[in-house]
C-alpha positions as CSV (number, residue, x, y, z in Angstrom):
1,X,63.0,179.2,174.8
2,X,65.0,175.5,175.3
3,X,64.5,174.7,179.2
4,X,68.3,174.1,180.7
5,X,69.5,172.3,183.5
6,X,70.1,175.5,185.6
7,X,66.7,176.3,185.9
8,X,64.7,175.5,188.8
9,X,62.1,174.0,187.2
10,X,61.7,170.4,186.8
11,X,61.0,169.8,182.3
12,X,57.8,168.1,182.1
13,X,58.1,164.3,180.5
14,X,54.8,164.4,178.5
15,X,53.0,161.4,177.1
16,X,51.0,161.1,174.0
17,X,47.7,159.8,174.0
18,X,48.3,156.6,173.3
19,X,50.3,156.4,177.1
20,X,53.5,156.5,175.8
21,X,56.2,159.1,176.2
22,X,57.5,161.6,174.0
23,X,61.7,161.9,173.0
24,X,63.6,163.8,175.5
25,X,67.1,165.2,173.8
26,X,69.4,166.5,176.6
27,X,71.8,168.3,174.7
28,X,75.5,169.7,175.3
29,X,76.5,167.7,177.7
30,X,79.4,165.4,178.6
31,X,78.9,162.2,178.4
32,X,80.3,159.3,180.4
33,X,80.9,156.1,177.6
34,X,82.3,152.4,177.0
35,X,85.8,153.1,175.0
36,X,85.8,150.4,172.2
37,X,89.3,150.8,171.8
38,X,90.8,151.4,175.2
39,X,87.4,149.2,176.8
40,X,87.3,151.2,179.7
41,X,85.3,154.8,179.8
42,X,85.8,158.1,178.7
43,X,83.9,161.5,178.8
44,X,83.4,162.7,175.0
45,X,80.7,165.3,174.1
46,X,76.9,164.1,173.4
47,X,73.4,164.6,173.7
48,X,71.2,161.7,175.2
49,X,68.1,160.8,173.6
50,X,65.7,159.5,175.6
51,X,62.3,157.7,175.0
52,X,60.0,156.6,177.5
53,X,62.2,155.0,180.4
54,X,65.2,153.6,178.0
55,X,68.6,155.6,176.3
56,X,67.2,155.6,172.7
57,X,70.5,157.0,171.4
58,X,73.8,158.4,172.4
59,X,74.5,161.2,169.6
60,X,78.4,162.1,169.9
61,X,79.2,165.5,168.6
62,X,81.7,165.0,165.0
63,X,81.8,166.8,162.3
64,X,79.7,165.1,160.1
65,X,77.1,165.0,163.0
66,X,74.4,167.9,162.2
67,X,72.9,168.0,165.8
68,X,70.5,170.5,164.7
69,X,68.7,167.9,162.2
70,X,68.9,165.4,164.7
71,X,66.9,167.9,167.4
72,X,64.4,168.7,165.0
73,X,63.5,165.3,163.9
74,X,63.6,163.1,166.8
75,X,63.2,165.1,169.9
76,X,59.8,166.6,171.3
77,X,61.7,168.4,174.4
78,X,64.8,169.9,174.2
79,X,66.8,170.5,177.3
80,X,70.7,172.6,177.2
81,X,72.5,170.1,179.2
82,X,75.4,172.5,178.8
83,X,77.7,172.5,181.9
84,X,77.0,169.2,182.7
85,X,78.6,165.8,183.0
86,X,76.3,162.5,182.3
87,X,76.9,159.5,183.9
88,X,75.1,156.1,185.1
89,X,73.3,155.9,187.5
90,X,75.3,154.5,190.4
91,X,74.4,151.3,191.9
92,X,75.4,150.4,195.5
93,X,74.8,146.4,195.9
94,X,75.0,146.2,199.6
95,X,72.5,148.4,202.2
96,X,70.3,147.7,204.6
97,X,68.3,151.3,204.2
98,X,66.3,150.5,207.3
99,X,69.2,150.6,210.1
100,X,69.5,154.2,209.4
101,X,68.2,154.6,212.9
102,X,71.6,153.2,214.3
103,X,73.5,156.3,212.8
104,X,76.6,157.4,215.1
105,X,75.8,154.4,217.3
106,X,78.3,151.3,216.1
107,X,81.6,153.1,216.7
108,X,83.2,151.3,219.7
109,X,81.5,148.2,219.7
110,X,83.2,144.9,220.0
111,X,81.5,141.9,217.7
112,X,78.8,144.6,216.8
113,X,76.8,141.9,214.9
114,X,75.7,139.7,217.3
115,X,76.1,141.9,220.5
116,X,74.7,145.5,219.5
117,X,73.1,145.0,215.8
118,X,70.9,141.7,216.4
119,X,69.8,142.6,220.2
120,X,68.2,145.3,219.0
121,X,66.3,144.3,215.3
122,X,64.4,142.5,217.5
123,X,62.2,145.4,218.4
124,X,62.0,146.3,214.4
125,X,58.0,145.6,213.5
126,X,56.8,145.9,209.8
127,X,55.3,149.5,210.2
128,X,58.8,151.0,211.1
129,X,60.4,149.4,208.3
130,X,59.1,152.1,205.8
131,X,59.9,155.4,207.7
132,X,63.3,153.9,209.0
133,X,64.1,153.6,205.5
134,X,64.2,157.5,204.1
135,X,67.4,158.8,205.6
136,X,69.3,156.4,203.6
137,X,67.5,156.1,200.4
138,X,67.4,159.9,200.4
139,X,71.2,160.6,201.6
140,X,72.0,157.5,199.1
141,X,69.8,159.7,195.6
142,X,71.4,162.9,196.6
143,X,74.5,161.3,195.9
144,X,74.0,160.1,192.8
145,X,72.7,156.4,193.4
146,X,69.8,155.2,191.5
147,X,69.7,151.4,192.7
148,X,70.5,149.6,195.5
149,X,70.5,145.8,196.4
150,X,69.2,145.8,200.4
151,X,69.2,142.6,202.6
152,X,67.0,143.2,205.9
153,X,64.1,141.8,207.7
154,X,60.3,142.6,206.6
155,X,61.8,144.0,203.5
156,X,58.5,145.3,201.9
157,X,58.9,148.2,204.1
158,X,62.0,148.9,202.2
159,X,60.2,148.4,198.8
160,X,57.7,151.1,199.4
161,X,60.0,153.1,200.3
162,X,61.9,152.9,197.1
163,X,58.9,152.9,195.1
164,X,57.6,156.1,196.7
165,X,60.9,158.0,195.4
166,X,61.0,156.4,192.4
167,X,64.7,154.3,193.0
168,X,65.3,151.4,191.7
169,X,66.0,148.5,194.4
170,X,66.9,144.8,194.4
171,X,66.0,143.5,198.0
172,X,65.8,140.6,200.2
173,X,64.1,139.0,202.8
174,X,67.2,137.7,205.4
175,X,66.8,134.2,206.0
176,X,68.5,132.4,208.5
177,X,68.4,129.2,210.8
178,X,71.1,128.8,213.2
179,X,71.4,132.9,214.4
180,X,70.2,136.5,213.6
181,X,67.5,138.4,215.1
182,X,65.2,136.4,213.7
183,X,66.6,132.8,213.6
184,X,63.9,129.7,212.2
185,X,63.5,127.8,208.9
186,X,60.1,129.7,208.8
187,X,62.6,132.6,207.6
188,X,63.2,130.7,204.4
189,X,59.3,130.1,204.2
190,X,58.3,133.7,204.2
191,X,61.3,134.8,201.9
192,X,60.3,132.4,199.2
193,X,56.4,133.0,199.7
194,X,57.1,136.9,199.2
195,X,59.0,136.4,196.1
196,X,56.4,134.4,194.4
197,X,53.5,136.4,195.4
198,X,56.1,139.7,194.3
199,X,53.7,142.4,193.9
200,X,56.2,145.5,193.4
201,X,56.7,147.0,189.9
202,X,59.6,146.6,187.9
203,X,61.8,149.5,190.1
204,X,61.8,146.7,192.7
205,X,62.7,143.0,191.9
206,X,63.3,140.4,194.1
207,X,66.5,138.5,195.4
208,X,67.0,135.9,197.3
209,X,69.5,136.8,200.4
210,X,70.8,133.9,203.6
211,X,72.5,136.0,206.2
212,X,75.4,134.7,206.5
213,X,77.6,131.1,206.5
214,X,77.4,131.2,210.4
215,X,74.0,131.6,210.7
216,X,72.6,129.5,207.9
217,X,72.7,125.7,207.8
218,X,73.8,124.3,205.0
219,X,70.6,122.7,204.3
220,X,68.8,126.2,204.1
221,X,71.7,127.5,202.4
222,X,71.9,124.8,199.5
223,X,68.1,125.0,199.0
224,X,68.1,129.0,198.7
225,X,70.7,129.1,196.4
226,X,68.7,125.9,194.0
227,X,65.9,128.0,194.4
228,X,68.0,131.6,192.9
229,X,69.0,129.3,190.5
230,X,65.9,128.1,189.1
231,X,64.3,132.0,189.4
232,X,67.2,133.6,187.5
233,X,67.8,135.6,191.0
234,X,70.8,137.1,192.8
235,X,72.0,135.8,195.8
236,X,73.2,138.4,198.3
237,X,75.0,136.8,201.1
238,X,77.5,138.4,203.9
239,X,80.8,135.7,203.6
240,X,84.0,135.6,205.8
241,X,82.5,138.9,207.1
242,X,84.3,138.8,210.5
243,X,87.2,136.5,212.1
244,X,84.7,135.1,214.2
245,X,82.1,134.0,211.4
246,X,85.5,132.2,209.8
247,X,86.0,130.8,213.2
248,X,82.5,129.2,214.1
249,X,82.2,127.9,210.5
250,X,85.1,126.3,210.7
251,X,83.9,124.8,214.1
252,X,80.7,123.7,212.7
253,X,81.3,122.6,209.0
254,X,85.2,121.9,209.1
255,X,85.4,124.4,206.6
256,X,85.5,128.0,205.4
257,X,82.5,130.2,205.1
258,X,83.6,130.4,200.7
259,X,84.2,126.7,200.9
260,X,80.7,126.0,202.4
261,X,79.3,128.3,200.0
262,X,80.8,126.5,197.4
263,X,79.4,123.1,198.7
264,X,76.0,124.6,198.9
265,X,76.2,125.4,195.4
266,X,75.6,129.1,196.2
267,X,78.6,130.6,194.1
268,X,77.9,131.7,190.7
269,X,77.8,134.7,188.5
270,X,74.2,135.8,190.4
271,X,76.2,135.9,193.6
272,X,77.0,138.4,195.8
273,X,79.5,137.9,198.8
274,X,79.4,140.5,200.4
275,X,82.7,141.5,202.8
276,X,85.4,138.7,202.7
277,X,87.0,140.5,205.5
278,X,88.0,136.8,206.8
279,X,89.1,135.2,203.5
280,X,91.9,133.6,202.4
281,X,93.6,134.1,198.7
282,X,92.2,130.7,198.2
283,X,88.8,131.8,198.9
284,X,89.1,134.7,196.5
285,X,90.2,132.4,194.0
286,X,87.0,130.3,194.2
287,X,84.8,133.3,193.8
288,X,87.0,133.9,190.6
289,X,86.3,130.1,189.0
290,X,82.9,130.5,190.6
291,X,82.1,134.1,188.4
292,X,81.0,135.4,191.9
293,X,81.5,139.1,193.0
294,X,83.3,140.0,196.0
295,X,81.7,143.2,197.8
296,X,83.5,145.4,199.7
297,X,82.4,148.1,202.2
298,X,85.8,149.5,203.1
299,X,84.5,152.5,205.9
300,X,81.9,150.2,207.1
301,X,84.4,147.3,207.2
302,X,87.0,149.1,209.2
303,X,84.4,150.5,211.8
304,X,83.5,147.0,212.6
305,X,86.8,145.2,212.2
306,X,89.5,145.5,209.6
307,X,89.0,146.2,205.9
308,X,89.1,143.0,203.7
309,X,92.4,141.6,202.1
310,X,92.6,143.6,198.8
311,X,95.4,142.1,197.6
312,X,94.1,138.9,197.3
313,X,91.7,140.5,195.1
314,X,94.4,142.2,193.0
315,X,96.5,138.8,193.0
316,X,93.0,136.9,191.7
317,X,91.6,138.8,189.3
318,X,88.0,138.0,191.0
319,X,85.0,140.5,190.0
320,X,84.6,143.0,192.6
321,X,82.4,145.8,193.5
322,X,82.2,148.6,196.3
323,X,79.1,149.3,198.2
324,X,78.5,151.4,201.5
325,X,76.9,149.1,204.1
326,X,74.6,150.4,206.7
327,X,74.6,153.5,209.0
328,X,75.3,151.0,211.6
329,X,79.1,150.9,210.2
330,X,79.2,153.7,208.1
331,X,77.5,156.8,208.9
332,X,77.0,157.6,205.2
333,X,75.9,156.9,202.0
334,X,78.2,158.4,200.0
335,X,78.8,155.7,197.2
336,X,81.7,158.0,195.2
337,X,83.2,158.6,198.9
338,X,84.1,154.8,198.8
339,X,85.4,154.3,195.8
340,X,88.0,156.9,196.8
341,X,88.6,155.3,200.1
342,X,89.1,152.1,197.8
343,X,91.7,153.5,195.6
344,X,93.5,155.2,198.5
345,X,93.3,152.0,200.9
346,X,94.7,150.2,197.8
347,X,97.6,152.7,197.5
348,X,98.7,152.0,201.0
349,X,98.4,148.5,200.8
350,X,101.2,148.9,198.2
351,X,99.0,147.3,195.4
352,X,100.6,148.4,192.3
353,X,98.9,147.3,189.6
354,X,95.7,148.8,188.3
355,X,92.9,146.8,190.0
356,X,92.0,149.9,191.9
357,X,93.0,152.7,189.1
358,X,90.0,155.4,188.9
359,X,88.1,153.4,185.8
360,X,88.0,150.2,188.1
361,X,86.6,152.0,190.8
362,X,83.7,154.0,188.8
363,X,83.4,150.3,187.1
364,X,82.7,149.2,190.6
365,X,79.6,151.0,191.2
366,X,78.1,150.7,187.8
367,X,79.0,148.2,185.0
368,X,80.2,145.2,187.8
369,X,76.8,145.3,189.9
370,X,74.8,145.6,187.2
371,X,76.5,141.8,185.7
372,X,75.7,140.3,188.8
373,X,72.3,141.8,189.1
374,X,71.6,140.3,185.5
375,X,71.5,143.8,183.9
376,X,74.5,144.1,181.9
377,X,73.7,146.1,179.0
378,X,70.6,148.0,180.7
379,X,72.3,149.3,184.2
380,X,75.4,151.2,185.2
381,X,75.8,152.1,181.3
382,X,74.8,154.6,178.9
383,X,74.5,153.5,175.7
384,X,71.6,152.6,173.4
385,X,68.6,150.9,175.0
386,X,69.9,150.8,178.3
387,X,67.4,151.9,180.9
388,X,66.9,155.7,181.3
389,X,69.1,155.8,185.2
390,X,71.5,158.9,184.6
391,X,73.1,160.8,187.0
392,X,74.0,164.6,186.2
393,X,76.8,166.4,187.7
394,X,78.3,170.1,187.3
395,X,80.8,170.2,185.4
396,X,82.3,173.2,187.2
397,X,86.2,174.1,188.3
398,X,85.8,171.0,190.3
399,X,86.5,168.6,187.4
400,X,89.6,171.5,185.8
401,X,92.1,171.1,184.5
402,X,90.2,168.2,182.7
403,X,93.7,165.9,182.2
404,X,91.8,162.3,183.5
405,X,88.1,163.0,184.3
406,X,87.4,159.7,185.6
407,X,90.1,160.2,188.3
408,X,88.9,164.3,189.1
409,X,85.2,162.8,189.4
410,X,86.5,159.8,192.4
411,X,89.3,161.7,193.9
412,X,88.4,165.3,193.6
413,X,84.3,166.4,192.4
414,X,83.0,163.2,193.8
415,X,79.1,163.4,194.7
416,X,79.0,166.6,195.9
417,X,78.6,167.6,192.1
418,X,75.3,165.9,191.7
419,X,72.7,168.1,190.7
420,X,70.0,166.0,189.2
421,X,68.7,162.6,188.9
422,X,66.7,161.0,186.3
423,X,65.5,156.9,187.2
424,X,63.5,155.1,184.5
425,X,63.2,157.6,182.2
426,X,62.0,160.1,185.0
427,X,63.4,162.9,187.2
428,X,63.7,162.0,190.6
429,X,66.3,164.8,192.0
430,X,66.3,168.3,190.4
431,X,68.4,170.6,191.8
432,X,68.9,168.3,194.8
433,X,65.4,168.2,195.9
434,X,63.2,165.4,195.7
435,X,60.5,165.6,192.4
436,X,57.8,163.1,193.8
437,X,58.0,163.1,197.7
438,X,57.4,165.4,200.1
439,X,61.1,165.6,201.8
440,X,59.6,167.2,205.6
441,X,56.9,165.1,205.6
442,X,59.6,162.1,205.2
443,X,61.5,163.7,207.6
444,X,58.8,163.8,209.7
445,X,57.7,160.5,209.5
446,X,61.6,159.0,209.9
447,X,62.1,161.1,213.3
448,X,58.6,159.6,214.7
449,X,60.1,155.9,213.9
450,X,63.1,156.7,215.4
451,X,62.0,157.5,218.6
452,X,59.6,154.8,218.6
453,X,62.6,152.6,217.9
454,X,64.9,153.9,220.5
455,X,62.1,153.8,223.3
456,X,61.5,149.9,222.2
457,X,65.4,149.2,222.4
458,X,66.8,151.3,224.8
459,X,69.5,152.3,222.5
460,X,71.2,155.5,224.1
461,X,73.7,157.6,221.8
């Protein structure tokens, strides 16, 4: 009997004996798929092919396309996909997993960042960085995201976390000189000793991340970005995140926070500038010449302050990409949740053209992060030889009538539809629970840090 996708067992990926896996064929589904003609995406009907932790094939059904051969041959399982949509993983390129313990606490606060969110890292020691870290990454899998890029203090607390559920993760050490919780040029010192001494597996890579313009010198800031340069690594940055971080850079370099990036040589197509709340057209226009991607975090950025200009981004064409923030600003991690926020904050900015049409906004979570991650072609795609990192959603009533599926799965299924979750080749969400962690143990283990947190801090909902 084929194993299907609505049974509750997790399909064993077997390996031969020489350590390598067999071909998974995941038949009858739907599969999300770069258009040639239109070059956007479109659902059409295929089976993935899968060996070891890479797509090996993305057989659309045609009529001269006899599946059956095709299953026979090349395939070792078999699973009936049928009643499911297949799309990539989703990739959410600004979190800091670990402030999951400020949940329901930022609301209210004037200039959060310095006044409530620094104060209280302070207390964070590297033991707590771990536990504090599964609310988010769990929240973040069960709705449908497979990587994330997180920029936090002690971050290999955050790296065994992801590598204990199996996600995928870009992360940095925050450096900073002139503010933060933990201000010093030694920052910079143990940021760049961790990455050369990287000891994670591939799931977790390193990137290079200064806080902010305001709280990095330029000297620290122009050395970071020589040293991403010379690695091939991303630089994650907050920019023009707040009026007052425009304000004080201004005050302290005579210019804006973009245009002191720009000095520092810290805008390329490896950056991420994360926010812009603060920026001028101008500024959006530099990230465009610069290849740079602007990031923004519309819930988290209207909890703090306001959302960012998004018609500057419309009027600039600059590469953009939507990511969630922290629980400290947005008490979820619902990536597909933002995207529709995007498109409907757009709408009521009067932007008319299609920077924010439903393709743009799926785009934003997949194919753009994955550029400036420096996985184009292996992330946020399905195709042949990208890596294995597909997300599969009911394709129920939710997703009917089926006139524009891109715009039903943003605006009307969204995440709730994920069902499972397969990372490098292996299931890491079936049927919504976890497939190699023990969830009430993590549970466990997040509510103990928590309080340990709170009796450091203070902190009082």
């Amino acid at each position: 009997m084929t194993p299907n996708m609505k049974q509750n067992q997790v399909p064993q990926v077997s390996r031969t004996a020489a350590g390598n896996h067999t071909r998974t064929l995941i038949e009858n589904l739907r599969v999300l798929t770069p258009d040639d003609v239109s070059g956007k995406t479109k659902f059409v009907r295929a089976d993935l092919l899968i060996a070891g932790n890479r797509i090996e094939d993305v057989r659309v059904e045609n009529v001269q396309n006899d599946r059956h051969q095709h299953k026979n041959n090349a395939a070792d399982i078999v699973i009936d996909g049928r009643g499911y949509l297949a799309i990539p993983g989703l990739i959410n390129v600004h979190t800091h997993a670990a402030m999951g313990f400020f949940r329901g606490l930022g609301h209210g606060h004037t200039n959060m960042i310095e006044n409530f969110l620094f104060p209280a890292e302070k207390a964070l020691t590297p033991e707590l960085l771990e536990p504090l870290s599964w609310s988010y990454l769990i929240t973040s899998l069960r709705a449908g995201v497979t990587c994330i890029a997180d920029h936090y203090y002690m971050i290999q607390g955050v790296g065994r976390a992801l590598e204990r559920l199996g996600m995928r993760g870009f992360i940095g050490e925050t450096i900073a000189d002139l503010g933060g919780a933990f201000p010093g040029w030694e920052s910079w010192t143990k940021a760049r000793d961790a990455i050369e001494s990287w000891n994670f597996s591939d799931l977790v890579r390193p990137v290079v991340a200064p806080h902010a313009a305001d709280t990095v010198s330029s000297k620290m800031l122009r050395e970071a970005a020589q040293f991403a340069r010379q690695n091939n690594l991303t630089l994650h940055m907050h920019l023009s995140q707040t009026t007052g971080e425009l304000k004080r850079v201004r005050e302290q370099d005579g210019m804006t926070p973009v245009q002191k990036a720009f000095a520092c040589e810290a805008l390329w197509d490896r950056t991420l500038a994360v926010h812009m709340v603060s920026a001028r057209e101008s500024d959006f226009a530099e990230l465009r010449t610069a290849g740079a991607t602007a990031v923004i975090c519309p819930a988290s950025q209207i909890i703090y302050e306001h959302l960012a200009p998004l018609e500057h981004i419309a009027a600039t064409g600059v590469h953009w990409a939507t990511a969630t923030d922290c629980a400290a600003s947005n008490d979820g991690a619902d990536l597909l949740n933002d995207c529709k926020w995007m498109g409907l904050l757009a709408r009521d900015r009067k932007i008319t053209n299609d920077t924010f049409e439903p393709h743009a906004l799926l785009a934003s979570v997949t194919s753009t992060p994955a550029r400036a991650l420096g996985m184009s072609g292996q992330l946020g795609v399905l195709q042949a030889k990208s890596l294995a990192d597909v997300v599969f959603l009911r394709d129920d009533i939710s997703m009917r009538p089926a006139f524009d599926d891109v715009r039903n799965l943003i605006y009307s299924a969204g995440s709730s539809g994920v069902e499972h979750v397969m990372i490098d080749g292996q299931w890491r969400l079936w049927r919504r629970e976890l497939c190699s962690a023990d969830e009430p143990q993590l549970t466990l283990a997040f509510d103990q840090a928590v309080q340990e947190i709170m009796r450091r801090t203070g902190l009082k909902p």
